[in-house]
C-alpha positions as CSV (number, residue, x, y, z in Angstrom):
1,X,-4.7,-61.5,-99.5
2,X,-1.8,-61.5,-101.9
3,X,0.8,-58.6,-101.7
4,X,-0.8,-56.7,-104.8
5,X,-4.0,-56.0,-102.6
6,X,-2.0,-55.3,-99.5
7,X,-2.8,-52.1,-98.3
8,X,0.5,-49.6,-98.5
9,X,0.5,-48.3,-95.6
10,X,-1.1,-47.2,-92.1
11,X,-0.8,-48.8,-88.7
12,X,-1.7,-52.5,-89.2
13,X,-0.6,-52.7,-92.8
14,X,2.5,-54.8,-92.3
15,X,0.7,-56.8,-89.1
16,X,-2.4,-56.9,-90.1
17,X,-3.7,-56.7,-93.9
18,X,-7.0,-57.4,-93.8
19,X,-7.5,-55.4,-90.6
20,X,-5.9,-52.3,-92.7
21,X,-8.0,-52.6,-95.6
22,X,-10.9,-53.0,-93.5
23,X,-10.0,-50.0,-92.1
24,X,-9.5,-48.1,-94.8
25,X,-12.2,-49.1,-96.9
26,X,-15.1,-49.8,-94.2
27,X,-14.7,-47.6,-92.0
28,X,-12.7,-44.5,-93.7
29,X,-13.8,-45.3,-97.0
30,X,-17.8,-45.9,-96.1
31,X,-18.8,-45.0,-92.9
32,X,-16.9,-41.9,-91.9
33,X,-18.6,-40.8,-95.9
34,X,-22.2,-41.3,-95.1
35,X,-24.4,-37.9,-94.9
36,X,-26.5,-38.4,-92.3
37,X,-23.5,-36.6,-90.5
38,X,-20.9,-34.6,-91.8
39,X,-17.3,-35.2,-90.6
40,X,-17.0,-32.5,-88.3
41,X,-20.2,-34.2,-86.6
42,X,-18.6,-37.8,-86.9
43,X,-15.4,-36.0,-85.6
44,X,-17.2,-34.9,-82.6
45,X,-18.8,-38.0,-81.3
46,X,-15.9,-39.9,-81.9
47,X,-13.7,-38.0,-80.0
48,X,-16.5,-37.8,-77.0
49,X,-16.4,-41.8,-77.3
50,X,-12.6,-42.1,-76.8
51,X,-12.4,-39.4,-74.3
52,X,-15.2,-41.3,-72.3
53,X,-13.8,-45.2,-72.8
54,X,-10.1,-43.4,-72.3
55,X,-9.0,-44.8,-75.5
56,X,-5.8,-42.5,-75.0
57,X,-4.2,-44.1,-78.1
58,X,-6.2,-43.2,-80.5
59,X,-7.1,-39.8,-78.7
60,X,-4.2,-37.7,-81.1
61,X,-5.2,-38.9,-84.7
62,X,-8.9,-38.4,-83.7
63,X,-8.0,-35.2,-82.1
64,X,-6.3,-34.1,-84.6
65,X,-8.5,-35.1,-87.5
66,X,-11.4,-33.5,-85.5
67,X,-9.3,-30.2,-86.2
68,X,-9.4,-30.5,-89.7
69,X,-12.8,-31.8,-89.8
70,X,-13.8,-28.2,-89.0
71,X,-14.0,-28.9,-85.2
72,X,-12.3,-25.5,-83.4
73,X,-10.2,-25.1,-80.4
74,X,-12.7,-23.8,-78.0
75,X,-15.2,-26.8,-79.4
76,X,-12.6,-29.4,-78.7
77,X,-12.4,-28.4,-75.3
78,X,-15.6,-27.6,-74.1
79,X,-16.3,-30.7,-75.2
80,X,-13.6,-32.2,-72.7
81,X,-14.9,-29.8,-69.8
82,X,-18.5,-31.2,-70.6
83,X,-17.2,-35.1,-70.8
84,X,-15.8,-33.9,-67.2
85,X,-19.2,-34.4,-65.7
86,X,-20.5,-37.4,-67.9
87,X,-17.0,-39.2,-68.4
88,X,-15.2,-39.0,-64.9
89,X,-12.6,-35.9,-64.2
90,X,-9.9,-38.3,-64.8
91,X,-10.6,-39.2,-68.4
92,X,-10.9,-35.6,-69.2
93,X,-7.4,-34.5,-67.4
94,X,-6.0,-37.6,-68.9
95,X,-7.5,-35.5,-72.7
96,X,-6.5,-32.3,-72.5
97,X,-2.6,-32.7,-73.0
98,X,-3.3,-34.9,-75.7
99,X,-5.9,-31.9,-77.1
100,X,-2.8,-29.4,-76.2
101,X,-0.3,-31.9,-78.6
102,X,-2.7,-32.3,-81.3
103,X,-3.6,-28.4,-81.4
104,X,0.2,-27.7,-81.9
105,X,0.5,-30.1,-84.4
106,X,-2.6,-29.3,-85.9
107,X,-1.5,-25.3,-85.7
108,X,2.1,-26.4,-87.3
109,X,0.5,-28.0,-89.9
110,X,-1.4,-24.9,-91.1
111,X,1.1,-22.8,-90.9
């Protein structure tokens, strides 16, 4: 990939090119845009799949994107209470101060 095509920025950008355009144009750019669901659904399940695998890395952008997706407070932690009983109690104590962070940051952002 020459530097022109490089993407500009986002976490693998400098590391990782091709991983980063992937990124961006795969998966941001054509899978989280299909219709069969709309982001707020996408938002959902994704953040169900890292609360359950305890991908607590990518927990806070997902988290947070969920928000802005549409997903509400009270949706983003029922679904954490529910995940509880499916996911183990651990991965969903592990969640909910990373749902707390990405609430204020979400609520600071719409200010």
């Amino acid at each position: 990939m020459s530097n022109d095509q490089k993407p500009r920025s986002g976490p693998f950008a400098e590391i990782a090119p091709a991983l980063q355009k992937y990124t961006d144009e795969v998966l941001f750019g054509d899978v989280w845009k299909r219709q069969e669901l709309s982001p707020r659904d996408r938002s959902l399940v994704t953040v169900a799949c890292l609360v359950s695998l305890y991908r607590i890395n990518e927990m806070p952008f997902h988290m947070k994107r969920a928000l802005e997706n549409g997903l509400t407070k009270e949706e983003l932690i029922e679904a954490i209470t529910h995940l509880a009983f499916y996911a183990g109690w651990p991965t969903a104590a592990t969640a909910l101060p990373i749902a707390q962070r990405a609430l204020d940051d979400f609520n600071k952002q719409t200010r």
